[in-house]
C-alpha positions as CSV (number, residue, x, y, z in Angstrom):
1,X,-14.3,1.3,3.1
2,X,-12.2,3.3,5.7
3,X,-9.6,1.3,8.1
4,X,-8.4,3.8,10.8
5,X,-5.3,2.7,12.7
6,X,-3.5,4.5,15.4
7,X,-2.0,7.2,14.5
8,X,-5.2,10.0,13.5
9,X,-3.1,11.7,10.0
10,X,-3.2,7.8,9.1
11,X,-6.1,6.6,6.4
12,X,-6.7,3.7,3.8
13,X,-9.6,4.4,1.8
14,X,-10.4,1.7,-0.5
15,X,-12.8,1.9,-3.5
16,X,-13.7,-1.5,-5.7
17,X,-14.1,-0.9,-9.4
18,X,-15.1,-4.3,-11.0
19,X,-12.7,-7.3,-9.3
20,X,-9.8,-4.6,-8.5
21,X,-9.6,-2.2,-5.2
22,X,-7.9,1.1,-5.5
23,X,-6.5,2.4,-2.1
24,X,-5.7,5.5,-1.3
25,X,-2.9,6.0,2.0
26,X,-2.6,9.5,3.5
27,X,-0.1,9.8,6.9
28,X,2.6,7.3,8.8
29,X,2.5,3.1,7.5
30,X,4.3,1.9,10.5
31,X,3.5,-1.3,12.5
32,X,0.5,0.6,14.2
33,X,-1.1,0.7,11.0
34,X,0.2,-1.8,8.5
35,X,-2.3,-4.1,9.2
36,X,-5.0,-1.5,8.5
37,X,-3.4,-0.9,5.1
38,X,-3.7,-4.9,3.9
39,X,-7.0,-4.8,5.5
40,X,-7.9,-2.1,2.9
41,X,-6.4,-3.9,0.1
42,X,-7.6,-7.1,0.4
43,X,-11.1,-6.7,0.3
44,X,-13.5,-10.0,-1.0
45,X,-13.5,-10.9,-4.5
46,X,-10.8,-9.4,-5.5
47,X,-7.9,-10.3,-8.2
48,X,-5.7,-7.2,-7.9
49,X,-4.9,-3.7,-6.6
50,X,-3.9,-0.3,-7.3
51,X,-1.9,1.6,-4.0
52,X,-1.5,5.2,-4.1
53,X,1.3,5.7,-1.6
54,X,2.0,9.4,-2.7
55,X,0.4,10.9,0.4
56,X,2.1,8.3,2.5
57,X,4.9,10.8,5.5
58,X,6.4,7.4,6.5
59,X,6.9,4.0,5.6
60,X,8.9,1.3,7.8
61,X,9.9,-2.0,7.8
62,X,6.3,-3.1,8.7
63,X,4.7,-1.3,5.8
64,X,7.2,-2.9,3.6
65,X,5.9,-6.4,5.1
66,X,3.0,-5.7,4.0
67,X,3.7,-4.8,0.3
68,X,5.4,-7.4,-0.6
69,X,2.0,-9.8,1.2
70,X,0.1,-7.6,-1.4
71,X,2.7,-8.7,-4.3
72,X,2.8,-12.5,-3.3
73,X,-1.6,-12.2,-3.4
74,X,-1.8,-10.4,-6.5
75,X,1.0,-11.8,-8.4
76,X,1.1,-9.4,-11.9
77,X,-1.6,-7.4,-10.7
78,X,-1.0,-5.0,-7.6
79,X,0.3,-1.5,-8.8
80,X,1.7,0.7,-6.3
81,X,2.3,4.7,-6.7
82,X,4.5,5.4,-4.3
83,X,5.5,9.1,-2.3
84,X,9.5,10.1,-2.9
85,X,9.9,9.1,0.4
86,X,8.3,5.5,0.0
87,X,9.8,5.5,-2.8
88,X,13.1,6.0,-1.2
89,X,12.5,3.8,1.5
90,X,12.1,0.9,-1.1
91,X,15.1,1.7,-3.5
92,X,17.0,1.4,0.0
93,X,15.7,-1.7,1.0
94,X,16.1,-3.6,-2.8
95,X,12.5,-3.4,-3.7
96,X,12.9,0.1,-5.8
97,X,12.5,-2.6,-9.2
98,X,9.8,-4.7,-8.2
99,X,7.3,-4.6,-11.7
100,X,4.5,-3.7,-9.4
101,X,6.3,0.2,-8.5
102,X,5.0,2.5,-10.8
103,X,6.5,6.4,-11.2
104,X,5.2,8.6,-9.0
């Protein structure tokens, strides 16, 4: 499953395997396509997620929105490999411990 938002270098390609979804993010999570990203990650049936931010350019406060809706729906089960720059962005903002950040 594809979700397309605004900006074209944006994608969130999601791929079940068994009751988890694995979603890979290329380009800009801003408010123009943080949506799309949960959309990816939240497909039916579904108990938990793996995000693999490390092709992600840009990450605002929207995409962080969305992250931590991810965390509250799969509480002990969402992963997240994030880019040094997502990774930066959430150190900065107090979520750079969260158990669901793994190393890049």
């Amino acid at each position: 499953m594809d979700q397309e938002g605004q900006d074209p270098t944006f994608s969130a390609t999601g791929a079940v395997d068994g009751d988890r979804v694995i979603v890979t993010v290329t380009g800009e999570v801003d408010m123009s396509t943080a949506d799309a990203l949960f959309a990816a990650a939240t497909p039916d049936r579904i108990n938990g997620a793996t995000l693999d931010l490390r092709a992600v350019t840009f990450f605002d406060s929207a995409a962080i929105h969305a992250l931590v809706r991810l965390a509250e729906r799969y509480p002990g089960t969402l992963r997240v490999i994030p880019s040094e720059r997502v990774r930066r962005v959430l150190d900065i903002s107090g979520l750079g411990h969260q158990p669901w950040l793994r190393p890049a």
